[in-house]
C-alpha positions in Angstrom: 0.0 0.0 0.0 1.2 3.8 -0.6 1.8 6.0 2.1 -0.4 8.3 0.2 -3.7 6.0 0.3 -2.8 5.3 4.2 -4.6 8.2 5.7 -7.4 7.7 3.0 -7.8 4.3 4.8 -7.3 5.9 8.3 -9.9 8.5 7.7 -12.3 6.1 6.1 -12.3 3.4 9.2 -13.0 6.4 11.3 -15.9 8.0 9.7 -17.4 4.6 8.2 -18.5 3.2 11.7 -19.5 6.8 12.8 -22.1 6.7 10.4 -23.2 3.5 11.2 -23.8 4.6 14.6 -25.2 7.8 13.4 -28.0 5.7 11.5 -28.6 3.2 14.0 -31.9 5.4 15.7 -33.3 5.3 12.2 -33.5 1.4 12.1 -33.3 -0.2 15.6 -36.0 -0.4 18.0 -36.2 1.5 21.3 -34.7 -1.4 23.4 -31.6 -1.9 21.5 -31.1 2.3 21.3 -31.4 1.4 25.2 -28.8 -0.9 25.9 -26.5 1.1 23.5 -27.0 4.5 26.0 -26.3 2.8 29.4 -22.9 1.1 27.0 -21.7 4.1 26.0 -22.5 5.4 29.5 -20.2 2.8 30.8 -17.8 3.3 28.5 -17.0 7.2 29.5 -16.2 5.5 32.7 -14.4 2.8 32.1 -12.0 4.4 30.0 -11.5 6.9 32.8 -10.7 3.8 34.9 -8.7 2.6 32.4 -6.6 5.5 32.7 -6.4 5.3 36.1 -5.5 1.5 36.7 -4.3 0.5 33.4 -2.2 3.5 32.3 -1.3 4.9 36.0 -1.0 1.8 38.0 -3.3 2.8 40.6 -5.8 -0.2 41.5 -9.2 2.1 42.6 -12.6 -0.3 43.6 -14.5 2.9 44.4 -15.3 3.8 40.8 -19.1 3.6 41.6 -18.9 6.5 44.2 -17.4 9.1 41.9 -20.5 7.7 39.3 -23.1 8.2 42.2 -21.5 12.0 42.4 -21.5 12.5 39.3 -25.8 11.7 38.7 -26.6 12.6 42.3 -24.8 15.8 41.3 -26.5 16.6 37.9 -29.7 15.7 39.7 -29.5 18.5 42.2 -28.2 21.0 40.4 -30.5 20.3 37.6 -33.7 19.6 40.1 -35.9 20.6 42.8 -34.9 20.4 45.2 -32.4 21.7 43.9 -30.8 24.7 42.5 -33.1 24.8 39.2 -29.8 25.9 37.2 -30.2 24.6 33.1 -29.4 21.2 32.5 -26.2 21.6 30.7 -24.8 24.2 33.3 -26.0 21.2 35.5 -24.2 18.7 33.6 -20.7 20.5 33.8 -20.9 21.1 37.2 -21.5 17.6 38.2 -18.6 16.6 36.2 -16.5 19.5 38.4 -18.4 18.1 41.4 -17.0 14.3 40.9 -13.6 16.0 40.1 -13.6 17.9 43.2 -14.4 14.7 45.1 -11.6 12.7 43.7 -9.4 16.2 44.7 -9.9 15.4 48.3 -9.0 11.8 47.7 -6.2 12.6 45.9 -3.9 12.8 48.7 -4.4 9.5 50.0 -4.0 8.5 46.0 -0.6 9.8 45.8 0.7 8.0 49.1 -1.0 4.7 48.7 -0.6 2.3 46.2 -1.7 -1.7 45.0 -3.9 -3.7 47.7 -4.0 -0.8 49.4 -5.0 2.1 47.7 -7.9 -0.3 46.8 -8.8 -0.9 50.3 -8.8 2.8 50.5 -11.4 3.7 47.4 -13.4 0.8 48.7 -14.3 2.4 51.8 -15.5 5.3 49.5 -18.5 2.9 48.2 -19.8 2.1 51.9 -19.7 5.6 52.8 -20.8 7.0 49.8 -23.9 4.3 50.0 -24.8 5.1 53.6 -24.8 9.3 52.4 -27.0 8.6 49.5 -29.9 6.8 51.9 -29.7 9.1 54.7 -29.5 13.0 52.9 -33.1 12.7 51.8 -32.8 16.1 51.0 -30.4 15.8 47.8 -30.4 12.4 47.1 -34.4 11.2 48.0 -33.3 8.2 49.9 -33.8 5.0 49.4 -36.5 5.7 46.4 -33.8 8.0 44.8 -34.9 11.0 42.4 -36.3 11.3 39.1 -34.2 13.1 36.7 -34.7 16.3 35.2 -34.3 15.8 31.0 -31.2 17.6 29.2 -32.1 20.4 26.4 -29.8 21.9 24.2 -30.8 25.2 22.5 -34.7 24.6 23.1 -34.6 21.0 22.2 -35.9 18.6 24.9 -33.9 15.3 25.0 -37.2 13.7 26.2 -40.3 11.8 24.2 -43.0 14.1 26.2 -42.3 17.7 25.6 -42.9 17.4 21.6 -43.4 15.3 19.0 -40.6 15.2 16.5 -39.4 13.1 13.1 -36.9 13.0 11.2 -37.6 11.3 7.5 -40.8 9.8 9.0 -39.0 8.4 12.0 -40.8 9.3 14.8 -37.7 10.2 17.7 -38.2 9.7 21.1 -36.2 9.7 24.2 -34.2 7.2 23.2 -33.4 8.6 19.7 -32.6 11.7 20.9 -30.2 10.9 23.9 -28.5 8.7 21.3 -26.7 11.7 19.6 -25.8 12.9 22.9 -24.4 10.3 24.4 -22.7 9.5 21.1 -21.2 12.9 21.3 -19.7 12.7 24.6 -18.4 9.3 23.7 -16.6 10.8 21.3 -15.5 13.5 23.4 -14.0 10.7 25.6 -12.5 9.2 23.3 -10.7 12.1 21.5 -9.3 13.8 24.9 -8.3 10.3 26.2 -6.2 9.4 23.3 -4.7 13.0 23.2 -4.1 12.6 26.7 -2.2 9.1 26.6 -0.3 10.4 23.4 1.1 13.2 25.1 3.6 13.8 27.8 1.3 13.2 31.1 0.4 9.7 28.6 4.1 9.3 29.0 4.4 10.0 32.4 1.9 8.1 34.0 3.5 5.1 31.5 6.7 5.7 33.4 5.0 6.0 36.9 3.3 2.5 36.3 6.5 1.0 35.4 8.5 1.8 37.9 8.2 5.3 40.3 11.9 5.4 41.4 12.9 5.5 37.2 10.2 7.8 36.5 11.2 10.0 39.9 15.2 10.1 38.7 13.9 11.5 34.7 12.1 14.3 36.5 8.5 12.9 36.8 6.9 14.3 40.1 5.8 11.1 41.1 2.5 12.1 44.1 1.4 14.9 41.8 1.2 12.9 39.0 -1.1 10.1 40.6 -3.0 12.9 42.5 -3.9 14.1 38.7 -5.1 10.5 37.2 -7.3 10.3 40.2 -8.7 13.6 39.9 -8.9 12.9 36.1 -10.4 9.4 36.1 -12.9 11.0 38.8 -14.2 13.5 36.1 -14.7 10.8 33.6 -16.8 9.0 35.9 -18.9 11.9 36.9 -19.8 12.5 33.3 -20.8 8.8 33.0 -22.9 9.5 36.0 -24.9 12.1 34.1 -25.1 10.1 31.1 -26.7 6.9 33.6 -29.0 9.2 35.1 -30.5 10.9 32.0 -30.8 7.2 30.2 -32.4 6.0 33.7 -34.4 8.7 33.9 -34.2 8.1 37.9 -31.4 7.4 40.0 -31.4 5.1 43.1 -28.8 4.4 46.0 -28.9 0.6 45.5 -27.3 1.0 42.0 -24.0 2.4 43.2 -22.8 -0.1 45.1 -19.7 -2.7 45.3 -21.1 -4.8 42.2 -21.1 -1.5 39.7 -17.2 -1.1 40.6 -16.5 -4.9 40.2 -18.2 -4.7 36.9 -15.8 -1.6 35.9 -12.8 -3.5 36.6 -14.2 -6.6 34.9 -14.8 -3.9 31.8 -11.0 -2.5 31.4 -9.3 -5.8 31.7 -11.4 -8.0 29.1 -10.9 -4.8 27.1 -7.4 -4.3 27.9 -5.4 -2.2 30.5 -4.2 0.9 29.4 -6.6 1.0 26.6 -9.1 3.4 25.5 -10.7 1.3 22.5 -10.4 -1.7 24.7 -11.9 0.0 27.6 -15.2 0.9 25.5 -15.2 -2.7 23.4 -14.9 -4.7 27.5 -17.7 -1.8 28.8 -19.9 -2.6 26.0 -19.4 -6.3 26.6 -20.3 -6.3 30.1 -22.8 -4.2 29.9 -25.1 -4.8 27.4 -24.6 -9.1 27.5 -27.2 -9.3 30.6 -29.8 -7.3 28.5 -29.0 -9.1 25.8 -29.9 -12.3 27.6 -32.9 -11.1 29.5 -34.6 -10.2 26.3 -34.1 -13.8 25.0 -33.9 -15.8 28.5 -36.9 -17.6 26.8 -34.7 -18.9 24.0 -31.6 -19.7 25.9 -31.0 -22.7 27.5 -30.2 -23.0 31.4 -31.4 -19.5 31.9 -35.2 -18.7 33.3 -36.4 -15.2 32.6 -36.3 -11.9 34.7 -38.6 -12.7 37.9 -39.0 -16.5 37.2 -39.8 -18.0 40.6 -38.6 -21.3 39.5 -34.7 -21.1 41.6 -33.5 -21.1 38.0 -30.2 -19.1 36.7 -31.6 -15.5 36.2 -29.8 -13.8 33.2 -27.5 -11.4 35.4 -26.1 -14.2 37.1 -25.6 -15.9 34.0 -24.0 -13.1 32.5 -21.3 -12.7 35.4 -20.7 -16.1 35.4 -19.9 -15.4 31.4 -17.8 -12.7 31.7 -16.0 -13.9 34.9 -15.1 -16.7 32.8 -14.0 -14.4 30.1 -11.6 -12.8 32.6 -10.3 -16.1 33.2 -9.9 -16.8 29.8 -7.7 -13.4 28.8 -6.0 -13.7 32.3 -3.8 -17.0 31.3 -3.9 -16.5 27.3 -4.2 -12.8 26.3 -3.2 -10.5 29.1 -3.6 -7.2 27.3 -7.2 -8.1 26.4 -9.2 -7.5 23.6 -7.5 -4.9 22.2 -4.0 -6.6 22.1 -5.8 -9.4 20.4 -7.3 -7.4 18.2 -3.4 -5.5 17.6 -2.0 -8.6 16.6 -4.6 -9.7 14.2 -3.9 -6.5 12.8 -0.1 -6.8 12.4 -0.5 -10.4 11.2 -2.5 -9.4 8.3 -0.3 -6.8 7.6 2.6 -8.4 7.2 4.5 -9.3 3.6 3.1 -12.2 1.7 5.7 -15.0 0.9 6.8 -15.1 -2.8 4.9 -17.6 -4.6 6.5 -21.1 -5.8 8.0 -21.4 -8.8 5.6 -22.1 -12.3 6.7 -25.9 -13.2 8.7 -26.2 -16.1 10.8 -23.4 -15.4 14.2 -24.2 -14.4 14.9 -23.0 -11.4 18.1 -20.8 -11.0 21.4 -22.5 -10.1 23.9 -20.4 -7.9 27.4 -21.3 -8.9 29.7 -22.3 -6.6 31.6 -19.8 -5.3 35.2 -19.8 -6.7 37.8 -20.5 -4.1 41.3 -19.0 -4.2 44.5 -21.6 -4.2 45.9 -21.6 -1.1 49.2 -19.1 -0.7 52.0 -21.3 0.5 53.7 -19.7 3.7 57.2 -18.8 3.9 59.2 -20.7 6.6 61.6 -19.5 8.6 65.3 -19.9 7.6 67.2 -20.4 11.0 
């Protein structure tokens, strides 16, 4: 291939599945434009977890707190109670909010590391948990709050202020909240990857590696893990909007110890350190139990959502899938999906062999090399 049709082929792999995406609310019915919001929702976060654990080193279980901020946040800011402000004013403070939050943890991020910095964050989700179902006044308790809708320049992302249709496709809730959570999946994935490919990417690279190289070329090493924290914190608040407006209420009992365990199960089928393999393991984990609730009918060993029968519900069956998919990547393919998907890549890439020679044609003969005659030596004459 010529290196002048290789960003022809660049640009066209990135603007092909775009518009596949882009024309998905035109074709697929409300359910599937469901399960593709609360993906893309856990995708923001997971590759903000990705950055924190798989590019910085720094093991974090309390992922679902900084979510919880992030919704609870938009939620109050956005409600009323609340402070009534517009939603997207609403939206960017949240995302400040869960930033702010991971601030004041960030201390206790740049001292502690491995087992024990994830002790630490895991304390965040019990604490966190008990906040949400006793400050009735923010959060509503243990029924949570409903969620106000987002609108952008007089447009309602919600199916009951209007009804609107674009080439006789009638777009609801769903079909609008597609765009926008495309949009700030794309906004993820932009400022990630510029972020990774730059020199804090670098940095944090060297941090993970080893602190006492990265401390002697210059890298200050507590600031440096303060910032992924803060940084992975603000990715998960946004993903805390996008869960609440996709919702369209938010409850204590879904930020708890499972919704962490389910990030981390995200970034390492996808691949640590990863931002395409964050998205591909978030979009795995997350949309397989919907997948299987809507055809628990059809499957075998799996009853359907509410069966009374002691059967395996589809969320179990799901973890035990993806637990065994960890498994799986754990002993054969540490780096995930996405190093699976690198090497496929590199294999078909490579140079094809040159092809046998047509029969009948004699195939060349090197001749032997000619060999000088051997220069006698002179002996000594005593």
């Amino acid at each position: 291939m010529s290196d002048a049709a290789k960003p022809l082929l660049r640009l066209t792999g990135l603007l092909l599945p775009l518009l596949v995406l882009c024309a998905l609310p035109f074709y697929l019915e409300s359910y599937w434009l469901r399960i593709g919001l609360f993906s893309m929702a856990a995708a923001i976060g997971a590759v903000g977890l990705s950055l924190l654990s798989g590019t910085a080193g720094q093991l974090s279980m309390g992922h679902a707190f900084f979510l919880a901020v992030g919704a609870y946040g938009y939620v109050w800011f956005s409600g009323d109670p609340g402070l009534g402000l517009p939603p997207v004013v609403a939206m960017v403070l949240a995302v400040l909010l869960a930033g702010a939050a991971g601030g004041v943890f960030s201390p206790v991020a740049g001292r502690v590391k491995g087992m024990y910095l994830g002790i630490a964050t895991l304390a965040l989700v019990f604490v966190g948990h008990h906040l949400m179902l006793t400050m009735d006044g923010v959060t509503g308790g243990f029924n949570g709050r409903s969620v106000e809708p987002m609108e952008i320049g007089g447009l309602v992302l919600d199916s009951g202020h209007d009804d609107l249709a674009v080439l006789g496709v009638p777009f609801g809730a769903e079909e609008r909240l597609w765009y926008f959570g495309l949009a700030l999946l794309a906004f993820t994935w932009f400022t990630a990857r510029g972020l990774l490919r730059g020199r804090p990417g670098r940095a944090l690279v060297a941090l993970r590696d080893s602190e006492t190289a990265a401390s002697v070329m210059g890298v200050p090493v507590a600031r440096y893990r303060s910032s992924a924290f803060v940084v992975s914190s603000m990715y998960a608040g946004l993903a805390g909007v996008l869960i609440a407006l996709s919702f369209r209420r938010v409850v204590p009992d879904y930020f708890g110890l499972v919704l962490s365990i389910d990030y981390l199960a995200m970034i390492v089928i996808g691949g640590l350190g990863s931002v395409g393999g964050a998205v591909a393991g978030a979009f795995f984990v997350t949309a397989l139990p919907l997948v299987m609730a809507k055809y628990a009918d059809q499957l075998p060993l799996v009853a359907a959502p509410g069966s009374a029968d002691g059967s395996l519900g589809p969320t179990e069956a799901s973890r035990y899938l993806y637990g065994a998919a960890i498994v799986v990547i754990l002993l054969w393919a540490p780096d995930g999906l996405h190093g699976l998907v690198r090497r496929l890549r590199l294999r078909l890439r490579r140079e094809p062999s040159p092809p046998p020679p047509e029969p009948g044609l004699a195939e060349p003969v090197n001749p032997a090399p000619t060999t000088l005659p051997a220069v006698p030596v002179k002996e000594h004459t005593p």
